[in-house]
N, C-alpha and C positions, 0 to 999 in steps of 0.2 A: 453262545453259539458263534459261530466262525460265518459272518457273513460276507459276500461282494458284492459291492454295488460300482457296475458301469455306465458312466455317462460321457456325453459329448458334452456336454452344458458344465461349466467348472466357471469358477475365479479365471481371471479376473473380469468375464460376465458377469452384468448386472441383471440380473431378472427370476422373477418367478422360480422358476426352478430349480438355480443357483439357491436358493432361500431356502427351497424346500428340503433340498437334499443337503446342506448344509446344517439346518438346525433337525434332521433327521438322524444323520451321522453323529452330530453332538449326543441327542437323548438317547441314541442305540449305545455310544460307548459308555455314557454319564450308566444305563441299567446294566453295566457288565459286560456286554456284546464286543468281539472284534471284527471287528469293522478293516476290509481292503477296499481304495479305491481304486478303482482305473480309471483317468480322466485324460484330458490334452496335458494337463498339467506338465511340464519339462520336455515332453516331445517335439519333433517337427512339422510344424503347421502349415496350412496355406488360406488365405483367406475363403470366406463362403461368397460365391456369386452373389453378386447384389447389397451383399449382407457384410464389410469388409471387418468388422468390427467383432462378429463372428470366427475362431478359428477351428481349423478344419483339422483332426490327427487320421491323414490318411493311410494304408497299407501297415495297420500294427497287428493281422490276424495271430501274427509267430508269438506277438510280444505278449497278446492278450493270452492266449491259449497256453506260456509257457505260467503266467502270473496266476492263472486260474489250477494249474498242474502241481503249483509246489506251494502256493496256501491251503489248497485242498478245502474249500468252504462247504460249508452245509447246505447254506443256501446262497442261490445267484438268484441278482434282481440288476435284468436290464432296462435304465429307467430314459435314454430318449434312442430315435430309431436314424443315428446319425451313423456313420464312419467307424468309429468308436461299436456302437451298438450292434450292428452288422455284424465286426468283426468275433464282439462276443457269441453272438449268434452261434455262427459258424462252429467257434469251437467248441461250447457248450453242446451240440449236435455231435460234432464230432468227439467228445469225451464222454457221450451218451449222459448230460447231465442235464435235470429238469430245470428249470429258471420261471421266473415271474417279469413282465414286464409292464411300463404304465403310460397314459399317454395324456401327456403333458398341454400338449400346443396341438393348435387348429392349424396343421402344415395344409389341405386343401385352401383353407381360405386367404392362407400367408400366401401360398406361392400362385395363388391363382390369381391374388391385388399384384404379382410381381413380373410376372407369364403366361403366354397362353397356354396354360395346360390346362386339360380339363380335370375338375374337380374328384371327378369318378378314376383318372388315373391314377388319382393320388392317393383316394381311398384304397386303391388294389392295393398300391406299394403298403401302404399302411396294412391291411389284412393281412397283405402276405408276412409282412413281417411280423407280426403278433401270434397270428393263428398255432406259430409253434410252439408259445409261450403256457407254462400251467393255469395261469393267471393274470389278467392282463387290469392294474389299479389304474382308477380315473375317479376323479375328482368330487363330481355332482353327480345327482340322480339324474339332470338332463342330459348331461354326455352322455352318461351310461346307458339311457333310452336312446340317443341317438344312434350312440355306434351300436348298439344290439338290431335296430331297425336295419342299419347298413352292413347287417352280418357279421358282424363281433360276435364271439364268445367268449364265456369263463372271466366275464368282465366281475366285478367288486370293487369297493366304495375304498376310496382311501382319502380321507379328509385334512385339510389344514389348521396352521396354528398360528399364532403369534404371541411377538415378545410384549407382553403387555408392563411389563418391567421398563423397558426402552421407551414404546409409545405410549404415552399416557398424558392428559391433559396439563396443559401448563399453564402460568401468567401469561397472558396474552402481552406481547411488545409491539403489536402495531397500534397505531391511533385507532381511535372508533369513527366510524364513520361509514365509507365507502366498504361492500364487502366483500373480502380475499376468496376468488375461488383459486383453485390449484388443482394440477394432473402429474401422477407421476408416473413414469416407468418409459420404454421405447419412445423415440420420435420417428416413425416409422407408419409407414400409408397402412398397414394392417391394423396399426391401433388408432387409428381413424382421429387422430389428435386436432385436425383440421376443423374437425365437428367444434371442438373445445375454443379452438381461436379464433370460430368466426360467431361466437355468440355474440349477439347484440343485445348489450348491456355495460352499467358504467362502473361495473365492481372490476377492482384487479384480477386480474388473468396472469398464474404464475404455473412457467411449464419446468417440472423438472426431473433432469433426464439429458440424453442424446441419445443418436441415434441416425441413420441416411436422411429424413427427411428432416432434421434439425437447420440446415445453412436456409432450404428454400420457403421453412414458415417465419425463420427469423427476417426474412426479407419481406415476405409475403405480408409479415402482422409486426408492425413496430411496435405497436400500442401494448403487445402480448411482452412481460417479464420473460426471459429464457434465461435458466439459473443455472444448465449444465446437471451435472451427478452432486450428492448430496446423500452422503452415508451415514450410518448410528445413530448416533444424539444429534448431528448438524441435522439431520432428515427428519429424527421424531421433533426438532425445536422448527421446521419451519412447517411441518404439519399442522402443527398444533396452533399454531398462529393463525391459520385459515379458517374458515367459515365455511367451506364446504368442499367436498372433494367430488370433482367431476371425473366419472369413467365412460368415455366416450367410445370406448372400442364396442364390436358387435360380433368377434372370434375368439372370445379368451374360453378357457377350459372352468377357469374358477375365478382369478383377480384378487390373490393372495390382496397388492396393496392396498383394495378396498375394509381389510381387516385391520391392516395398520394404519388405516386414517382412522375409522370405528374408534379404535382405541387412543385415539390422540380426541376422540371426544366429535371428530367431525361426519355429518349425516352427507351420505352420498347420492349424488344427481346421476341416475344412467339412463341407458335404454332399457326394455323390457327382456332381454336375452339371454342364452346361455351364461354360466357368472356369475351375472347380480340377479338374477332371479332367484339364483342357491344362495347367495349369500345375506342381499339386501332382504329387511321384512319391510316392504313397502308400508311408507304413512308413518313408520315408526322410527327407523333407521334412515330411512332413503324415501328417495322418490324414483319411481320409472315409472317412464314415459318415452313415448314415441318422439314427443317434441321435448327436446334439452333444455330449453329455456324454461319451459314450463315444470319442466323435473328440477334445473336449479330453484326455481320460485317456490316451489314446492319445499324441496330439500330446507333454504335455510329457515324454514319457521318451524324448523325438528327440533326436541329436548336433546342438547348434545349428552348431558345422563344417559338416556337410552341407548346413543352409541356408543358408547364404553361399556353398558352392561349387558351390549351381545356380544364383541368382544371381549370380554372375560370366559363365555363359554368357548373359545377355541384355544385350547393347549396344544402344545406341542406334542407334551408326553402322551395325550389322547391319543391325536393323527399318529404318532409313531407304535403306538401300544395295536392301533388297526393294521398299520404296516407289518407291524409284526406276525399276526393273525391270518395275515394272507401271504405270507412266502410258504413256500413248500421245499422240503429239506432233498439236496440232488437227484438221490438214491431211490426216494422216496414216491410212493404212486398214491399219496394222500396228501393235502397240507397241514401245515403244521399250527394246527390252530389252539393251545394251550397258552390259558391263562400266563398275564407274568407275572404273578404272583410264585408261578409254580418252578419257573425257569432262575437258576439261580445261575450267580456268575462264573463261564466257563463251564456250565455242564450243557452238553449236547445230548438229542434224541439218538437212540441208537441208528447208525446205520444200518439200511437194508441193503444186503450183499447180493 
C-alpha cells in the first residue's frame, strides 16, 4: 500500500511523537508498505512562539498538494494539527481525498500553562480541525472518552510500542546506596517537571532532557543532576541505572517514556491521570498518587521483573498493525480494515472510481 503520513513533529525533535512516527514508519516499510513523508525536514522554518526549539514549515499548501498529486497514495494520515497539517488538510479537501488524523498532545493545556487562552478555544481549533478527518487515532481509552465527551467523533485506539531490544535492564554502575530517581523528556512548565525537583528527599534527582524551562530550574535546584538530551544506548544505559522513573506531568496523551523505563526494569511514580493511568498497573508497575512523594515511596518497593514484563506486551509491530486497521483508502467510503496477513507487499485494495 502506497501510504502518506504528514507531520509537523520530525527530527531533529525530541519527543513522543517523533518516536512514534518514527518506529511506525520503520515497521510499515520493514511489512512491505511505501511509506511518503512530509515533514519540516529541508524546508524553511521559523521558530514556535514560546517554544524556540520547535520549528515551524509555514505556507507549503502548493508543496504539500503538489507531493500528495504525483505519489498518488492510497491512504493519507495526518498525524499533528500544526502548519504542515493544515496545509494537508486543505489539499486533501481540495483533491476530494479521505484522510485519517490523530491527536497526539494536550495543545489546550500546553498553550493554556503558556497564554491566556481559553481552553475551550483551543478545543474548537482542534474539532475543527479533525471533524474533517474519516478517523481521528488517540492513544488511550481516557483520551478517547475525553474527546468523545467534548464532541469528537470517529475517534479509535491506536496504541504504543517499544524497543525492548534497546531498553532492557542492565548491570547497575552506580554505588548502592542513596536512590537514583530520574525524569525524562521536555523541560517545559506543561510537563510540570518542577513537581520532580522539588521533592523532598535525599535520593538523587537526575533530569534528562531540555527544553524553555531548563536555564531557570538549573538555577532554581542546584542539588537536581541536569544531564541535557541522552539518545539509544547512552539513554537505555542511564535509565537503567535508576531506581525509579518519576512522571510528573498531568497533560500527556499516553507517556511513551514511561514504557521505556518499564523495560529498562524501572517501576514508575505519577499522578493519577490521563497517561499513567493507561499505562501504569498501579501496586504492580507503578504507583499513583496524588502526593509524588508518596507515589516515589511506593514506586521503589516494586518487583522491577514486573516492569519489564508489561513492557514486553507493547510492540511496535502491534501499535503499527492497529494503525494499519484504521486508515481508510482516499477513494474509498469504508476503511480499510483487513488483516496483514492478507496484504502482501505492494498490493493495493482496489480503487473506488
Amino acid at each position: 500500500m502506497r501510504i502518506a503520513i504528514v507531520t509537523d513533529a520530525w527530527a531533529p525533535q525530541t519527543n513522543g511523537v517523533v518516536t512514534t512516527l518514527t518506529a511506525t514508519v520503520r515497521c510499515l516499510r520493514e511489512m512491505g508498505h511505501e511509506v511518503t513523508l512530509i515533514t519540516p525536514e529541508g524546508l524553511p522554518t521559523v521558530p514556535c512562539p514560546t517554544y524556540p526549539e520547535i520549528r515551524l514549515a509555514l505556507f507549503q499548501g502548493r508543496r504539500v498538494q503538489r507531493i500528495l498529486e504525483e505519489t498518488a497514495p492510497e491512504a493519507l494520515h495526518i498525524a499533528t494539527e500544526g502548519p504542515l497539517g493544515w496545509a494537508a488538510r486543505r489539499a486533501a479537501r481540495r483533491l476530494g481525498l479521505r484522510f485519517t488524523t490523530s491527536y497526539h498532545t494536550q495543545f489546550p493545556d500546553y498553550i493554556s500553562a503558556r497564554l491566556p487562552i481559553p481552553k475551550s478555544v483551543v478545543y474548537a481549533y482542534l474539532h475543527c480541525f479533525h471533524s474533517a478527518a474519516s478517523c481521528t487515532m488517540v492513544g488511550t481509552w481516557d483520551v478517547r472518552k475525553d474527546l468523545r465527551r467534548r464532541g469528537f467523533r470517529r475517534l479509535a485506539q491506536w496504541t504504543r510500542g517499544v524497543d525492548t531490544d534497546l531498553f532492557q535492564p542492565r548491570p547497575r554502575t552506580v554505588s548502592p546506596g542513596r536512590p537514583v530517581l530520574i525524569y525524562v523528556g521536555r523541560v517545559a512548565v506543561e510537563k510540570n517537571v518542577e513537581a520532580f525537583c522539588r521533592l523532598k528527599t535525599d535520593a538523587r534527582k537526575l533530569v534528562v532532557g531540555g527544553g524553555p524551562q531548563l536555564a531557570e530550574l538549573q538555577q532554581r535546584y542546584p542539588s537536581v543532576e541536569f544531564l541535557g538530551y541522552r539518545y539509544g544506548a547512552e539513554l537505555a544505559a542511564v535509565l537503567a541505572d535508576a531506581d525509579c522513573f518519576v512522571f510528573p506531568s498531568r497533560t500527556d496523551t499516553f507517556g511513551l517514556v514511561m514504557l521505556e523505563a518499564m523495560a529498562c526494569g524501572l517501576p514508575v511514580a505519577a499522578y493519577p491521570v490521563t497517561g499513567p493511568i493507561d499505562v501504569v498497573r498501579d501496586g504492580q508497575t507503578g504507583c499513583l498518587r496524588e502526593d509524588l512523594e508518596a507515589a516515589v515511596e511506593g514506586a521503589l518497593r516494586l518487583d522491577r521483573a514486573d516492569c519489564r514484563a508489561q513492557a514486553l506486551e507493547y510492540r511496535w509491530e502491534d501499535a503499527t498493525r492497529q494503525f494499519l486497521s484504521n486508515l481508510v483508502d482516499v477513494r474509498a467510503s469504508v476503511p480499510i480494515r483487513r488483516p496483514l496477513a492478507r496484504i502482501r507487499p505492494r498490493t493495493v485494495p482496489t480503487r473506488l472510481r
